[in-house]
PyMOL commands that place a pseudoatom at each C-alpha (Angstrom):
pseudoatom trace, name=CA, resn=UNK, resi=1, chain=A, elem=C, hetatm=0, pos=[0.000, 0.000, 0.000]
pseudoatom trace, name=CA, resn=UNK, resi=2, chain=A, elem=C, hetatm=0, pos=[1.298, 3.572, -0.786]
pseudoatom trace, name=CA, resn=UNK, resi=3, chain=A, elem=C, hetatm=0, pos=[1.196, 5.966, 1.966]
pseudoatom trace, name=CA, resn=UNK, resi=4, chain=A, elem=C, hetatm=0, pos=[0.624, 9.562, 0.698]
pseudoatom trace, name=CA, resn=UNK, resi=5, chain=A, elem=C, hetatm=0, pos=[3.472, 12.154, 2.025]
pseudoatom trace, name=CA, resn=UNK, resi=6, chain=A, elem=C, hetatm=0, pos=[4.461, 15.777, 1.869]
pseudoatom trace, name=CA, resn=UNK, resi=7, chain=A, elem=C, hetatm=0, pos=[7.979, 17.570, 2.593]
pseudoatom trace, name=CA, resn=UNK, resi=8, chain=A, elem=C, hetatm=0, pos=[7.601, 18.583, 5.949]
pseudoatom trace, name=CA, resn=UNK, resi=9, chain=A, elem=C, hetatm=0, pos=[10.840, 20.255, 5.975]
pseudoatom trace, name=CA, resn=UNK, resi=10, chain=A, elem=C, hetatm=0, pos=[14.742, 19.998, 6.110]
pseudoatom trace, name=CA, resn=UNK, resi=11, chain=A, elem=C, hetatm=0, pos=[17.177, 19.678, 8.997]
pseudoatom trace, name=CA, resn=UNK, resi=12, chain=A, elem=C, hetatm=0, pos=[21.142, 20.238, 9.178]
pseudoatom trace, name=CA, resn=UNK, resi=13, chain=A, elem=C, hetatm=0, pos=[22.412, 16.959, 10.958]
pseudoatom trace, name=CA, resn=UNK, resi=14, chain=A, elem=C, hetatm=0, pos=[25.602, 18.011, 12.299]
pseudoatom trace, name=CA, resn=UNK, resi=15, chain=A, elem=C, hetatm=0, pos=[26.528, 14.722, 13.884]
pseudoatom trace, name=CA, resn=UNK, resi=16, chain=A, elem=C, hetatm=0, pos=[26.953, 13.281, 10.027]
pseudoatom trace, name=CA, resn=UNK, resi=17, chain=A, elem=C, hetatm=0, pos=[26.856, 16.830, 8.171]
pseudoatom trace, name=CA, resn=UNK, resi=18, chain=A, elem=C, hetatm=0, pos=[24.660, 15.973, 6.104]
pseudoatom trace, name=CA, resn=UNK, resi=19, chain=A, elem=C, hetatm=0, pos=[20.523, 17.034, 5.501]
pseudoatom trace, name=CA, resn=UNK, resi=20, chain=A, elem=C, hetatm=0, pos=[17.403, 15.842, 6.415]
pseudoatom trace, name=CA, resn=UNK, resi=21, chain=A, elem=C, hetatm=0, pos=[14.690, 15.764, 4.366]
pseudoatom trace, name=CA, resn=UNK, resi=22, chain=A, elem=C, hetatm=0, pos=[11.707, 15.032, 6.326]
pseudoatom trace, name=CA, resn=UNK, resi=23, chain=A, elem=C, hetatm=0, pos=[8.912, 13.538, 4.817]
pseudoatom trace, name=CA, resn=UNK, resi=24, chain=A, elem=C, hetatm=0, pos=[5.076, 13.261, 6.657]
pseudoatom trace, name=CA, resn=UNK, resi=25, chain=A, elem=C, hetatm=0, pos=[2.215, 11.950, 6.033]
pseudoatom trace, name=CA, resn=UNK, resi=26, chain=A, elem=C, hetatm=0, pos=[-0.729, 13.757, 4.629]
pseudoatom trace, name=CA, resn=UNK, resi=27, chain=A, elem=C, hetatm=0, pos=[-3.060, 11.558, 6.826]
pseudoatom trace, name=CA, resn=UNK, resi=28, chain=A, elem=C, hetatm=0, pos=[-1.092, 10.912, 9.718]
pseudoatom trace, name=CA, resn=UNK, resi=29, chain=A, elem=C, hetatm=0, pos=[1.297, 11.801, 11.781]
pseudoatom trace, name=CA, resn=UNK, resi=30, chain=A, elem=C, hetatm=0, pos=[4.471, 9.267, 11.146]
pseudoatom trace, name=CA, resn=UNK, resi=31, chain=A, elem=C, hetatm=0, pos=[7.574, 10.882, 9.350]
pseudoatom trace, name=CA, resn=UNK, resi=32, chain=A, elem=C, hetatm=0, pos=[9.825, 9.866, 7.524]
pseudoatom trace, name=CA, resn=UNK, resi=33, chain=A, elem=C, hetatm=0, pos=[13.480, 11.152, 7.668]
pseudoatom trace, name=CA, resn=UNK, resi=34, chain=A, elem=C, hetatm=0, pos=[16.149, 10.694, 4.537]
pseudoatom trace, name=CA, resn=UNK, resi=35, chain=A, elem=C, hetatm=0, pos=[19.790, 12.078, 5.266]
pseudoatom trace, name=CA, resn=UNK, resi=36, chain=A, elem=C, hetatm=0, pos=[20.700, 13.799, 1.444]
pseudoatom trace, name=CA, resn=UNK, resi=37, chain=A, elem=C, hetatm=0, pos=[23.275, 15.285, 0.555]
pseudoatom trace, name=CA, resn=UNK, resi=38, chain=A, elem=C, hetatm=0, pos=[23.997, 19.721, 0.414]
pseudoatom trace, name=CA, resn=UNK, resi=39, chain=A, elem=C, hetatm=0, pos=[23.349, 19.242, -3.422]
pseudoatom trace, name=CA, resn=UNK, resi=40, chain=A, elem=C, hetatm=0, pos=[19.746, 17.901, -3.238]
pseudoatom trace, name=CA, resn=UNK, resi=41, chain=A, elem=C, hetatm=0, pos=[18.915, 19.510, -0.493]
pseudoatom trace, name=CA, resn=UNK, resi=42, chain=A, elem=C, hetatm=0, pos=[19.868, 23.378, -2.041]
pseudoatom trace, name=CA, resn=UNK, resi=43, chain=A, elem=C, hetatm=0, pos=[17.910, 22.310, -5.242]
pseudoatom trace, name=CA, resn=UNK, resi=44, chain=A, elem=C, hetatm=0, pos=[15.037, 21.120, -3.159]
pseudoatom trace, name=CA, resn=UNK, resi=45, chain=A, elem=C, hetatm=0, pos=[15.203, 23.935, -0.918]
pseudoatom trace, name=CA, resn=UNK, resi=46, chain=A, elem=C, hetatm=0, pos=[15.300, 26.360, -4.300]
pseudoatom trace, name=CA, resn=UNK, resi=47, chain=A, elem=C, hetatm=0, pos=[12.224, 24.009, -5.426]
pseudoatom trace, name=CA, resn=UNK, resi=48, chain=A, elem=C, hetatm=0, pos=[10.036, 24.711, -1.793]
pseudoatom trace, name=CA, resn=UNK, resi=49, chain=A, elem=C, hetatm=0, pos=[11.144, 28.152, -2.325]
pseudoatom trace, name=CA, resn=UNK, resi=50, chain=A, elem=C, hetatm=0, pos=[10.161, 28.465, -5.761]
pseudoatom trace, name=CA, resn=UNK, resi=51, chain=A, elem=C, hetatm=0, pos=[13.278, 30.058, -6.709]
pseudoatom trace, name=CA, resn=UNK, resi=52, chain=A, elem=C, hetatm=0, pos=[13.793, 29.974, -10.658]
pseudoatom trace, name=CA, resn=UNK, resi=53, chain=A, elem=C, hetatm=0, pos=[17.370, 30.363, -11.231]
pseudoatom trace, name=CA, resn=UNK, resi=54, chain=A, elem=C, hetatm=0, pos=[18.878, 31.919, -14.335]
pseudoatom trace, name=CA, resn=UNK, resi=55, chain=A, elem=C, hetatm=0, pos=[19.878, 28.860, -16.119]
pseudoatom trace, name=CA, resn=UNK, resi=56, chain=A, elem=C, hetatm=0, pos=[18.177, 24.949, -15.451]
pseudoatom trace, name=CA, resn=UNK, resi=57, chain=A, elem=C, hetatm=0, pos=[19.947, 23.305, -12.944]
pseudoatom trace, name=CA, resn=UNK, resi=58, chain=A, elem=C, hetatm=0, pos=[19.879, 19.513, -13.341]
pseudoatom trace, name=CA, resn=UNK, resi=59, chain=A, elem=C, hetatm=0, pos=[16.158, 18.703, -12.099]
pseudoatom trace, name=CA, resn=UNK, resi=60, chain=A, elem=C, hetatm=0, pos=[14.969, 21.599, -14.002]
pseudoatom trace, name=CA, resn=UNK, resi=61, chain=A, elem=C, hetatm=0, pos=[16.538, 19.670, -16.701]
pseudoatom trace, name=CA, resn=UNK, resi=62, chain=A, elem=C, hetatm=0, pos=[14.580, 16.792, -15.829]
pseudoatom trace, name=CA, resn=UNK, resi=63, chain=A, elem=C, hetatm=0, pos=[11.498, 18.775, -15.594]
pseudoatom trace, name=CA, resn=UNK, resi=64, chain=A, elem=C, hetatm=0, pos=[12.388, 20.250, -19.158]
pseudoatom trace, name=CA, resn=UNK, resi=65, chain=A, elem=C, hetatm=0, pos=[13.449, 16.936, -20.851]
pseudoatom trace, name=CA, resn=UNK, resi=66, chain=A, elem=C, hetatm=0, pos=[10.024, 15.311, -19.909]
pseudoatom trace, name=CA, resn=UNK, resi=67, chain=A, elem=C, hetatm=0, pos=[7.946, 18.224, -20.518]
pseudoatom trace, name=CA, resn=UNK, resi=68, chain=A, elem=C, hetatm=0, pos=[9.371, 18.356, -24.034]
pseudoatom trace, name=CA, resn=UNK, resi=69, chain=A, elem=C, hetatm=0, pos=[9.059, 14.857, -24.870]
pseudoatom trace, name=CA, resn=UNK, resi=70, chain=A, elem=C, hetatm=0, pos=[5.359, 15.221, -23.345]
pseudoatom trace, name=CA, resn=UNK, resi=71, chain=A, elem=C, hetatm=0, pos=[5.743, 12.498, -20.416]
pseudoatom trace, name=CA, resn=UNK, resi=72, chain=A, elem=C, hetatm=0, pos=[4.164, 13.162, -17.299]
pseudoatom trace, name=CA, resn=UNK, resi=73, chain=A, elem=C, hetatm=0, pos=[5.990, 12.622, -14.333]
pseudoatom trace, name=CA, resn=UNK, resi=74, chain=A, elem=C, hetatm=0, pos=[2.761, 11.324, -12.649]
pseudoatom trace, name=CA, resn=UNK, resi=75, chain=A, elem=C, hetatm=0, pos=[4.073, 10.265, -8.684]
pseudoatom trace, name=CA, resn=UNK, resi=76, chain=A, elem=C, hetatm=0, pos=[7.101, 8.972, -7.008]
pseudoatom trace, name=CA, resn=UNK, resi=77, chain=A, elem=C, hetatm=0, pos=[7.340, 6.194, -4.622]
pseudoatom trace, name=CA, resn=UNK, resi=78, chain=A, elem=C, hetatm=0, pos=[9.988, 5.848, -2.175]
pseudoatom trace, name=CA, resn=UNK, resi=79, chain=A, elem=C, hetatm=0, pos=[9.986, 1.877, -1.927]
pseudoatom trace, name=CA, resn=UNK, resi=80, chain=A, elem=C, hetatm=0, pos=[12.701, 0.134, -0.049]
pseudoatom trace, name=CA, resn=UNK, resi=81, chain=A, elem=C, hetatm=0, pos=[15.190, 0.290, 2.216]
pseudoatom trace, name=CA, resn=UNK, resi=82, chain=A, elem=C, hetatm=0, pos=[18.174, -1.507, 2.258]
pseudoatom trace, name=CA, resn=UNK, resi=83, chain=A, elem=C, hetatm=0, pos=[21.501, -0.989, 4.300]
pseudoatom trace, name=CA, resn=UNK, resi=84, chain=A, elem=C, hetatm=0, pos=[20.132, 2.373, 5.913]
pseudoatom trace, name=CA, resn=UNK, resi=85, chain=A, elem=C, hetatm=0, pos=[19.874, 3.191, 1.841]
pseudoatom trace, name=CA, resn=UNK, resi=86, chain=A, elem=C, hetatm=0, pos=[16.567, 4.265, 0.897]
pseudoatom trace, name=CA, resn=UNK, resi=87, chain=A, elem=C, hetatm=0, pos=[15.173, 3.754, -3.219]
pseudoatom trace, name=CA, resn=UNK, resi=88, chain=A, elem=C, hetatm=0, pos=[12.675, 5.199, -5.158]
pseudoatom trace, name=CA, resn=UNK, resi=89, chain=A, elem=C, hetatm=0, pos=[10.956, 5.196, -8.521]
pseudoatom trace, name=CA, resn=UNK, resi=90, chain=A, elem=C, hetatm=0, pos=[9.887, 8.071, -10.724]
pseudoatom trace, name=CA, resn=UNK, resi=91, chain=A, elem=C, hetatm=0, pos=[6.719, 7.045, -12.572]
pseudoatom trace, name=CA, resn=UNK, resi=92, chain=A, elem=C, hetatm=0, pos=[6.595, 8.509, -15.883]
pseudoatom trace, name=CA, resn=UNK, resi=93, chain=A, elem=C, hetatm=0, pos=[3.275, 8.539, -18.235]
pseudoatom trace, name=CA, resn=UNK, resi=94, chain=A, elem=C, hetatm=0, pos=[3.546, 9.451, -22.044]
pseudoatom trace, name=CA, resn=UNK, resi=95, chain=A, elem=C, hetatm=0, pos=[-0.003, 8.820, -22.427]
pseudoatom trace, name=CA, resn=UNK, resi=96, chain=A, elem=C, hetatm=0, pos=[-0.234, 4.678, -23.140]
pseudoatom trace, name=CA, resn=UNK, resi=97, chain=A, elem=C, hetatm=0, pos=[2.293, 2.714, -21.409]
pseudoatom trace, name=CA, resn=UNK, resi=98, chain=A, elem=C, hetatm=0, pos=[3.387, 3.530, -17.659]
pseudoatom trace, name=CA, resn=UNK, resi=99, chain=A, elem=C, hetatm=0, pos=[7.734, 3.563, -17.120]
pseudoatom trace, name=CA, resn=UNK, resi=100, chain=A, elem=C, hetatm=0, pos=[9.532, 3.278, -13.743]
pseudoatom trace, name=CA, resn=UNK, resi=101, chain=A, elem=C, hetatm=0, pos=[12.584, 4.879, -13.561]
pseudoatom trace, name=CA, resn=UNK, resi=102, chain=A, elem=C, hetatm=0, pos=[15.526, 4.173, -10.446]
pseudoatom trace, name=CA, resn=UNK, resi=103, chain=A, elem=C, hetatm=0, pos=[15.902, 6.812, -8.756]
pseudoatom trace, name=CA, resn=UNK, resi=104, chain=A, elem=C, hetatm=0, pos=[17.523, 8.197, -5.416]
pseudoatom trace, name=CA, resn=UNK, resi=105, chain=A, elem=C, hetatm=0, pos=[14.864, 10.165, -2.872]
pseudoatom trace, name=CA, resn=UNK, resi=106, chain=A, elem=C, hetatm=0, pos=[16.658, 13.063, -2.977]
pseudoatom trace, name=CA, resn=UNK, resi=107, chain=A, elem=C, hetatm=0, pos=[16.463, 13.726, -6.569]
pseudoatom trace, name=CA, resn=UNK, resi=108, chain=A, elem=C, hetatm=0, pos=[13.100, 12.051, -7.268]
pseudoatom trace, name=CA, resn=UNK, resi=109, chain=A, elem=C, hetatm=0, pos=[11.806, 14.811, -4.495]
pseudoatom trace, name=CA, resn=UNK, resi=110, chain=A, elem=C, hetatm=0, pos=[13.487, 17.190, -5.988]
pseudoatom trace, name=CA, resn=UNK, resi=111, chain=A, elem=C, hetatm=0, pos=[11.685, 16.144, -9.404]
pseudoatom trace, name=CA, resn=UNK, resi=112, chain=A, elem=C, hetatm=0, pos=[8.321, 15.982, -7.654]
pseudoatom trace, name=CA, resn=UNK, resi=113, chain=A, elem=C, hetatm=0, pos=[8.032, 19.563, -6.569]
pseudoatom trace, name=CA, resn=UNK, resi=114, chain=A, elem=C, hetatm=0, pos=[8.854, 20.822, -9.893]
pseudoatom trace, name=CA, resn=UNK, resi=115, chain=A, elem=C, hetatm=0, pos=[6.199, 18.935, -11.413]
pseudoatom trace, name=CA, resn=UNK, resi=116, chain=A, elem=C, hetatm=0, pos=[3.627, 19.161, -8.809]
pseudoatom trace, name=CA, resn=UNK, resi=117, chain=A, elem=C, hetatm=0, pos=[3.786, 14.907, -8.643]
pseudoatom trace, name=CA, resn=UNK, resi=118, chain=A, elem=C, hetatm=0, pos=[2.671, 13.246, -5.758]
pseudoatom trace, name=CA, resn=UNK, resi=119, chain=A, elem=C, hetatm=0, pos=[5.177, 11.807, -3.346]
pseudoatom trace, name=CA, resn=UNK, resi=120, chain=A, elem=C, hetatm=0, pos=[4.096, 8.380, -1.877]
pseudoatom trace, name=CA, resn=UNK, resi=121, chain=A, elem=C, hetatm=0, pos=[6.229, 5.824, -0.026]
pseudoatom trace, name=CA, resn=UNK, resi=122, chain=A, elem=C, hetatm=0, pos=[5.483, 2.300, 0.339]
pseudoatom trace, name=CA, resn=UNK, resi=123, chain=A, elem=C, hetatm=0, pos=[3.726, 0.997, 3.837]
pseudoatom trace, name=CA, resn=UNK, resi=124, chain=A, elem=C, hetatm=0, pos=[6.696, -1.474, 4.697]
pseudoatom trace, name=CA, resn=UNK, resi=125, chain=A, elem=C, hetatm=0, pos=[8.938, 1.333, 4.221]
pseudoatom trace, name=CA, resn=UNK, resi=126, chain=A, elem=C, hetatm=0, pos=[7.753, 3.165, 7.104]
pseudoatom trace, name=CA, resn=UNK, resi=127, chain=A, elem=C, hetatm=0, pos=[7.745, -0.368, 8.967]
pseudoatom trace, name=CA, resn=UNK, resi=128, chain=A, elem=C, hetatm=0, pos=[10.970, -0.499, 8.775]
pseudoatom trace, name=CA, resn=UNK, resi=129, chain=A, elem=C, hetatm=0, pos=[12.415, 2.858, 8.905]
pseudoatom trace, name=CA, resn=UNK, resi=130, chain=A, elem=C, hetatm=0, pos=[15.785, 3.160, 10.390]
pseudoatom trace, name=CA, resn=UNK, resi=131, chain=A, elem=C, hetatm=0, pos=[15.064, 6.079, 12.778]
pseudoatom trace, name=CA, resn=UNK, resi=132, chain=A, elem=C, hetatm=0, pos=[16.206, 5.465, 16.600]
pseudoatom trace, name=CA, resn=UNK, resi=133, chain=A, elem=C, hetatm=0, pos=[14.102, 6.215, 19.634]
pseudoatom trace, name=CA, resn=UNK, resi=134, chain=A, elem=C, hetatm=0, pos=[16.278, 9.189, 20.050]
pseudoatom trace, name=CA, resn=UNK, resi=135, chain=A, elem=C, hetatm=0, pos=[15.974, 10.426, 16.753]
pseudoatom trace, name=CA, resn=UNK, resi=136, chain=A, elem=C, hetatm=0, pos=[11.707, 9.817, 16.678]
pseudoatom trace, name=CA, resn=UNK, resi=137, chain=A, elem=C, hetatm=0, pos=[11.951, 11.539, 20.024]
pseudoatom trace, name=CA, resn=UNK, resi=138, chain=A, elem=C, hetatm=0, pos=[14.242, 14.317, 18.443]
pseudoatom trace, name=CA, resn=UNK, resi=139, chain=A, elem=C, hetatm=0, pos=[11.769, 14.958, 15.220]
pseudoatom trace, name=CA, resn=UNK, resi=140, chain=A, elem=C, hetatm=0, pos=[8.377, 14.815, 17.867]
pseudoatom trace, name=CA, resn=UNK, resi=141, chain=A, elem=C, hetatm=0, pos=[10.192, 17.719, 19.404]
pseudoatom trace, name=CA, resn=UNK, resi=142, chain=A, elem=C, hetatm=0, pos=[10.539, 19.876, 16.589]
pseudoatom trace, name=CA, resn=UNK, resi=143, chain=A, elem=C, hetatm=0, pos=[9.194, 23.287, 15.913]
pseudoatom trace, name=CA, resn=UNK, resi=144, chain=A, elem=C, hetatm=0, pos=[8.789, 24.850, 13.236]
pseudoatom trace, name=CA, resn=UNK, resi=145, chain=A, elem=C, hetatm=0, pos=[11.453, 27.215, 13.719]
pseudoatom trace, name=CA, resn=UNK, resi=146, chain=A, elem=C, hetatm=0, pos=[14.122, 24.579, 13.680]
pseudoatom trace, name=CA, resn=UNK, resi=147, chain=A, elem=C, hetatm=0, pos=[13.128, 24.386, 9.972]
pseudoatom trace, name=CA, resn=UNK, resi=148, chain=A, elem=C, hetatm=0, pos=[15.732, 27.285, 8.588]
pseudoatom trace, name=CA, resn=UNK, resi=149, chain=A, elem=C, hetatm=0, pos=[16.512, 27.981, 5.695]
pseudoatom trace, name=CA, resn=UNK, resi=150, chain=A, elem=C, hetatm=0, pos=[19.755, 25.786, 4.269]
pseudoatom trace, name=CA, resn=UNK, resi=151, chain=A, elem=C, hetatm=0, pos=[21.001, 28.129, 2.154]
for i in range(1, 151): cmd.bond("trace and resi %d" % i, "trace and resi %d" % (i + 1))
show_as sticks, trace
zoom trace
């Protein structure tokens, strides 16, 4: 079953230096937290921001490519996690036949809110997240001015 999610927010995780993207559920309350890298997380930060930069960065380019060729990016699914490695599909549409395309998290996200697609994530991912007690307890905690701006 696909769980329906939204991008709560991003987090600097200075124990690892790296980002958090949070993901939540639209109906619920359970999260979902991906460490990306400063990369995804600027261009999905520029993306939440609607920011249009001067020139198409590389998921603009995505955006672009598919637009052109008219395929619609119709939803991405975050759907396993292996190794404290999460995966993900972008699920493309020209209009007859349904493709799934490999994709990291980070980047199908940062696909996503350029298109407007859906972001979904598979039930048994969220069984099996690899979040600790202290980090569930950490996220609970949050407010929403610990979500800065990472720029």
């Amino acid at each position: 079953m696909l769980i329906k999610m939204k991008v709560e927010g991003m987090l600097f995780d200075p124990r690892s230096n790296m980002y958090i993207l949070l993901l939540k559920e639209v109906e619920g309350n359970n999260t979902l937290p991906i460490w990306i890298g400063k990369p995804e997380a600027d261009s999905i930060a520029l993306a939440l921001g609607k920011v249009e930069t001067p020139r198409p960065l590389t998921h603009d380019l995505v955006k672009n490519i598919t637009e052109s060729l008219k395929v619609k990016i119709t939803k991405i699914i975050v759907t396993e996690i292996q190794d404290n490695t999460y995966y993900a599909l972008v699920c493309l549409n020209d209009g007859k036949d349904e493709t799934l395309v490999d994709s990291r998290p980070s980047d199908a996200v940062a696909v996503a809110l350029r298109v407007n697609a859906p972001i979904y994530v598979e039930d048994n991912v969220m069984e099996q997240k690899s979040s600790s007690d202290e980090l569930g307890e950490w996220l609970k905690n949050l407010k929403p001015e610990d979500f800065g701006n990472i720029m």
